[in-house]
C-alpha positions in Angstrom: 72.2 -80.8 208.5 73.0 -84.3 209.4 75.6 -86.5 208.1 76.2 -90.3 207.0 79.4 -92.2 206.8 80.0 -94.5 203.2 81.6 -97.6 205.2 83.1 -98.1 201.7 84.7 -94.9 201.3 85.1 -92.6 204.5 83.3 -90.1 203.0 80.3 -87.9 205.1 77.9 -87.2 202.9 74.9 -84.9 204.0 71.4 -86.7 204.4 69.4 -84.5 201.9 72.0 -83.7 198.6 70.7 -82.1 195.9 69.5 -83.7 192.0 69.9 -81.8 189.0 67.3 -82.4 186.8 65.5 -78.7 187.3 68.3 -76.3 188.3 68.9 -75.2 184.6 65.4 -73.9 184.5 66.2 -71.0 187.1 69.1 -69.3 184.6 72.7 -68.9 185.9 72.2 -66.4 188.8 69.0 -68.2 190.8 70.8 -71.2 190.0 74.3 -70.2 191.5 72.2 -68.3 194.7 70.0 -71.6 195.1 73.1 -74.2 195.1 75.1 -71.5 197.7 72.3 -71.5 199.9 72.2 -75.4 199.8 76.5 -75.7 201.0 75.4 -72.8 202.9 72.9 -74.8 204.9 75.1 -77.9 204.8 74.5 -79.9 201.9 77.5 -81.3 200.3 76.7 -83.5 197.9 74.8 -83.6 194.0 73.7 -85.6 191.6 74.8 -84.6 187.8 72.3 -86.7 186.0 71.3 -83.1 184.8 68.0 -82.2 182.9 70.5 -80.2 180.5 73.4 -79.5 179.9 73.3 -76.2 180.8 73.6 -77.1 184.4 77.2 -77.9 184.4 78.5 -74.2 183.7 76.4 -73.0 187.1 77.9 -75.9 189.1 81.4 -74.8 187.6 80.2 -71.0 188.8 78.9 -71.9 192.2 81.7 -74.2 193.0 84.8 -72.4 191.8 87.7 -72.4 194.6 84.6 -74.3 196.6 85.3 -77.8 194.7 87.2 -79.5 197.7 84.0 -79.2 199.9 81.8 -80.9 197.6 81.3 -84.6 196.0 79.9 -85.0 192.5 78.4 -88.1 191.0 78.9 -87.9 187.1 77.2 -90.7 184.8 79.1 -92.1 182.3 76.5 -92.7 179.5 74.3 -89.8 179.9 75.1 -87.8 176.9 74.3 -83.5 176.4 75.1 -83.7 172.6 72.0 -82.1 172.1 71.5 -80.5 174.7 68.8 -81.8 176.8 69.7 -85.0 178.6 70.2 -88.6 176.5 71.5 -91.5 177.6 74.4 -93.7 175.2 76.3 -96.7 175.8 78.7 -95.4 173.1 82.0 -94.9 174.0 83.4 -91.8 172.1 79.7 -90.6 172.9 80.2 -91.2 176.8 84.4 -89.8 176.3 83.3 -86.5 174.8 80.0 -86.3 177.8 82.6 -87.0 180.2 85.1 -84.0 179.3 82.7 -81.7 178.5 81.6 -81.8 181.7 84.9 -81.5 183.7 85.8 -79.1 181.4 82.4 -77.2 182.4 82.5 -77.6 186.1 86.0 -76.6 186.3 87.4 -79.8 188.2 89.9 -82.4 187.2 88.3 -85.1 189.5 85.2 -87.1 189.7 84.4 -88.0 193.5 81.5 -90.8 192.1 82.1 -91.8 188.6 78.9 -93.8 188.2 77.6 -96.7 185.8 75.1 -95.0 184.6 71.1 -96.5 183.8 71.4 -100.4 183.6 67.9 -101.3 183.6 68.6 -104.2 182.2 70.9 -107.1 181.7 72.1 -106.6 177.9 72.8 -102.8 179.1 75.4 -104.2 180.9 76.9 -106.5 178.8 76.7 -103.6 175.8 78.2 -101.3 178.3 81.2 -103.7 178.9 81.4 -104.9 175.4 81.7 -101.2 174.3 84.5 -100.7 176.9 82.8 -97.7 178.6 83.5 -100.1 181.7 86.8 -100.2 181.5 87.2 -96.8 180.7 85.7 -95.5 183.9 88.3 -98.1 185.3 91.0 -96.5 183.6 90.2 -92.9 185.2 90.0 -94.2 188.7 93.8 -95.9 188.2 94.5 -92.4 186.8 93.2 -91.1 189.3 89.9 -88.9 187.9 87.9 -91.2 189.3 87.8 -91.8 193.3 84.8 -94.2 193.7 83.1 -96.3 191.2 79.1 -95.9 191.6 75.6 -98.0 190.1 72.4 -96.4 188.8 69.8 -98.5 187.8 65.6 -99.1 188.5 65.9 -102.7 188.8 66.7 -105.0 191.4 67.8 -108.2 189.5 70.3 -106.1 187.6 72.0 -104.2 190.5 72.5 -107.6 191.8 74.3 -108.9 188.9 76.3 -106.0 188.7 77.5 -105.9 192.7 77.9 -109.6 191.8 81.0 -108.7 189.3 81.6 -105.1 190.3 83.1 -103.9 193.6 80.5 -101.0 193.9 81.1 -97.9 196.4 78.1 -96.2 195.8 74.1 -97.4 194.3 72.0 -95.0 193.1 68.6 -96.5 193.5 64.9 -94.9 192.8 63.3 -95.3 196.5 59.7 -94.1 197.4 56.5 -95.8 198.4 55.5 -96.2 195.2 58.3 -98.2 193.7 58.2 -100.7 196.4 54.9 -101.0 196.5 54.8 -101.7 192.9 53.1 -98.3 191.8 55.0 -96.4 188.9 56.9 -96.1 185.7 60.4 -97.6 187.7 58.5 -100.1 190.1 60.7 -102.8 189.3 61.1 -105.7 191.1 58.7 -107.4 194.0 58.4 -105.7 197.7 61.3 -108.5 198.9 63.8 -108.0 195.6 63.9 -104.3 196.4 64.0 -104.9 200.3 66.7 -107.7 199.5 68.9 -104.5 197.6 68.7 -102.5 200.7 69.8 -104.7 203.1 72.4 -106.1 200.6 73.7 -102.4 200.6 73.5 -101.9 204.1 75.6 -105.5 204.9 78.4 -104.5 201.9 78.7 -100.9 203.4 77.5 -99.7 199.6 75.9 -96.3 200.0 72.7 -95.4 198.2 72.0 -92.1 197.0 68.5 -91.6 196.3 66.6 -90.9 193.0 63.1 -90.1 192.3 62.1 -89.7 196.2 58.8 -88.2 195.1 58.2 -90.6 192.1 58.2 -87.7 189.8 55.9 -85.3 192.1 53.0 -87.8 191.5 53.3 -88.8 195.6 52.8 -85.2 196.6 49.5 -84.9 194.4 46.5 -86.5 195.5 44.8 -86.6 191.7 48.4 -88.0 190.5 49.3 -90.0 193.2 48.7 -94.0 192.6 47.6 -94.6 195.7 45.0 -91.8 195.8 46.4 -90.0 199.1 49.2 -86.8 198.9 52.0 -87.3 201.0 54.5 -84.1 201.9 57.9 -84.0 200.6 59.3 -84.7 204.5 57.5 -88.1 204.4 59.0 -89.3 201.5 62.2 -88.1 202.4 62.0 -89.7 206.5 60.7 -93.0 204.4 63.9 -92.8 202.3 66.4 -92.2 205.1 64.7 -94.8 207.2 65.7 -97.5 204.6 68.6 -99.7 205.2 71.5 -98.6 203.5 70.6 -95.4 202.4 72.8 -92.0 202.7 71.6 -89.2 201.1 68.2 -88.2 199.6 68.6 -86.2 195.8 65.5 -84.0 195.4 65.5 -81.8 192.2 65.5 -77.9 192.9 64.4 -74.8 190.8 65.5 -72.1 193.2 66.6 -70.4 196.5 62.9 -71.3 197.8 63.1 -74.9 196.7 66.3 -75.6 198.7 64.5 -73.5 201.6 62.0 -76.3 201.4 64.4 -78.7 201.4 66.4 -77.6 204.4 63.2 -76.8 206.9 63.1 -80.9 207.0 65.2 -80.9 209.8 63.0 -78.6 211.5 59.8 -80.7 211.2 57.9 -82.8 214.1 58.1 -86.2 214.4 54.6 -86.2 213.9 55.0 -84.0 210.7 57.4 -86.8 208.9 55.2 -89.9 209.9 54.9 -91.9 206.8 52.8 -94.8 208.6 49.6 -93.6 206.6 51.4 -95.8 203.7 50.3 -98.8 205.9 46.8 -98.2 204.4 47.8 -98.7 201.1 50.5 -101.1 201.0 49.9 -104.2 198.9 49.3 -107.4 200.2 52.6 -108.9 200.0 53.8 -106.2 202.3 51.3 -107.1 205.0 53.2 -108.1 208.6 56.5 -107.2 207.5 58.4 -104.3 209.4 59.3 -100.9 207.4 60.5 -99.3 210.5 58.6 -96.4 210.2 58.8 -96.1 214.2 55.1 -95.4 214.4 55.0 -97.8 217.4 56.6 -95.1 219.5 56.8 -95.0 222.7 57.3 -98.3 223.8 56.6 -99.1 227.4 59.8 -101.0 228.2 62.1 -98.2 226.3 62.2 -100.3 223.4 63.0 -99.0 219.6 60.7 -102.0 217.9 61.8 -100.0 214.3 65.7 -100.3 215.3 65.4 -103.9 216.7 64.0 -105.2 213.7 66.0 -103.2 211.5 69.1 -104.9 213.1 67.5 -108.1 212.8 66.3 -108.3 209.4 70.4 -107.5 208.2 71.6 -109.9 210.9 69.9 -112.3 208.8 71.3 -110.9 205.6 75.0 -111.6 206.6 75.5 -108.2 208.2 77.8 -109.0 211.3 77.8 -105.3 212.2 74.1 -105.2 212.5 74.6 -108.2 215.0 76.8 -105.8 216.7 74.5 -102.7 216.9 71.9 -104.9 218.5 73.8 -106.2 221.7 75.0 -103.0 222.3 71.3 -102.1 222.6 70.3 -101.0 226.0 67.1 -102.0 225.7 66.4 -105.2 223.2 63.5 -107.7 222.5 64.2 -109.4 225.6 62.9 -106.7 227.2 59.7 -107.1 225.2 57.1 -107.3 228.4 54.3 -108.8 225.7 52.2 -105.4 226.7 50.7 -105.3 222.9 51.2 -101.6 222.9 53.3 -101.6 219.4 50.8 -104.8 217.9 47.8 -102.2 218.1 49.8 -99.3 216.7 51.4 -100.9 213.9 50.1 -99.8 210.3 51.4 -102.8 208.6 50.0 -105.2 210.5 53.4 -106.6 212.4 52.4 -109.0 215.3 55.7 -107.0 217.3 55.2 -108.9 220.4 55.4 -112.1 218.6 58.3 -110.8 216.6 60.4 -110.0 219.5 60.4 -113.1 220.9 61.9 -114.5 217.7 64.3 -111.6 217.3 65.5 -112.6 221.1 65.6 -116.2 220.3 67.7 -115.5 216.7 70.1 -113.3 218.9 70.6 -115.9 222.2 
């Protein structure tokens, strides 16, 4: 397993954590085995936005005397009155979610106590007019709450809500298809999503992954939008690679599922190449960097992904990122103009070109 740091909060959280959506399915004892092997292999952290609400009692079983070692992210609006997930911006509704489930996982705390689903801009102001807001405010003064956290499929709102909120922790739906505007949650353009990463990234606001597969439709060719399959470990590689991100939240069934899940780190760099998305990116997305590293090896030693990666949040208002990059060994002034990473490029990036400009931005 490897780890990332939450500038905002200390915390080192595992890159692949683990959704909740599925686990019910497998009954208590699959479940319990499945979510030991996951700590077991190094995964500490998971997403509560459960399927059912039957997943809390095997969390409060797999965890017991195991809590300290784990963080949770619990919504606050997604209610299990009826069993199967719902979402409500009622207050008594979200209070009587809220205990059931600390009641059910056997902790007193909530590591990420998240605003939960504001899709759009009257959620918000219901939420806050309702007072669940200020509720969640009044657990992390009480300490029950640690770290406030965001979910939400839309750029515009996010922004509004980092705007007014002091947010530790986004939970964002990231895949191919969502920023390529492909799918039930693609919301927002190719540059209002790449404007939340990079926002994120510059704030030191984690973001926790949703969705990585779009639902399984980007593993099936005959489902897939774009009319290709990708494997699980390119989505997951395209996920990490974004700015900002921390932790990747697949859904799991079983022991085998989190097998799956765990042989990512085992893979090929050939075997976690995304760049076939180049084929099939939209227009809008043509000449602009994803930093899919598919220009590998560079000639002078260069990494043309990490260069413009620093660049693109240097330009965002991210001083560390101007940072990063002079401590570079190698940077774009060591570009030698070669072509090697124009003719490689999937997305159509004119690198050479680009590297002069990054080395002119930095001088």
């Amino acid at each position: 397993m490897k780890y990332r740091t939450n500038r905002k909060t200390g915390d080192r959280i595992s890159e692949i954590g683990i959704g909740s959506a599925y686990i019910y399915e497998a009954g208590m004892d699959e479940a319990v085995r499945a979510l030991h092997k996951a700590a077991a292999g190094g995964v500490n952290y998971f997403d509560l936005a459960a399927g059912h609400g039957d997943a809390f009692p095997i969390y409060g079983e797999a965890f017991r005397g195991l809590r300290k070692d784990v963080f949770f992210q619990i919504h606050f609006g997604a209610d299990y009155s009826g069993g199967e997930y719902g979402w409500s911006l009622a207050l008594d509704t979200v209070k009587r979610s809220v205990d059931r489930q600390l009641r059910e996982l056997g902790t007193d705390y909530i590591d990420y106590g998240f605003i939960h689903c504001q899709d759009e801009e009257a959620d918000w102001e219901t939420y806050k007019l309702n007072g669940v807001y200020d509720y969640i405010l009044s657990l992390q003064k009480a300490g029950v709450v640690r770290h406030i956290g965001l979910s939400s499929h839309t750029p515009r709102v996010i922004m509004r809500i980092m705007d007014e909120v002091n947010v530790d922790m986004l939970m964002f739906s990231v895949n191919p298809a969502y920023d390529y505007g492909q799918g039930e949650y693609a919301n927002g353009s190719v540059d209002e999503r790449s404007a939340v990463y990079r926002r994120c990234e510059a704030e030191g606001v984690g973001i926790t992954v949703m969705k990585p597969f779009s639902g399984g439709q980007l593993l099936e060719a005959d489902r897939s939008p774009f009319g290709k399959a990708l494997t699980a470990y390119q989505c997951i590689r395209y996920c990490l690679d974004k700015p900002g991100v921390l932790t990747v939240l697949p859904g799991v069934r079983n022991t085998a599922d989190v097998d799956a899940l765990l042989a990512y780190f085992d893979q090929t760099e050939e075997a976690t190449d995304y760049s076939v998305i180049g084929s099939f990116a939209p227009p809008q997305a043509s000449g602009k960097c994803v930093y899919c590293g598919h220009c590998k090896p560079c000639p002078a030693g260069i990494d043309v992904g990490l260069v413009n990666k620093y660049y693109d949040l240097a330009r965002a208002g991210d001083a560390l990122a101007a940072e990063h990059y002079r401590t570079l060994q190698k940077n774009a002034n060591d570009c030698v103009g070669c072509g090697h990473c124009n003719s490689r490029c999937p997305f159509g990036v004119a690198q050479s070109e680009r590297m002069r400009e990054i080395g002119t931005y930095f001088a």
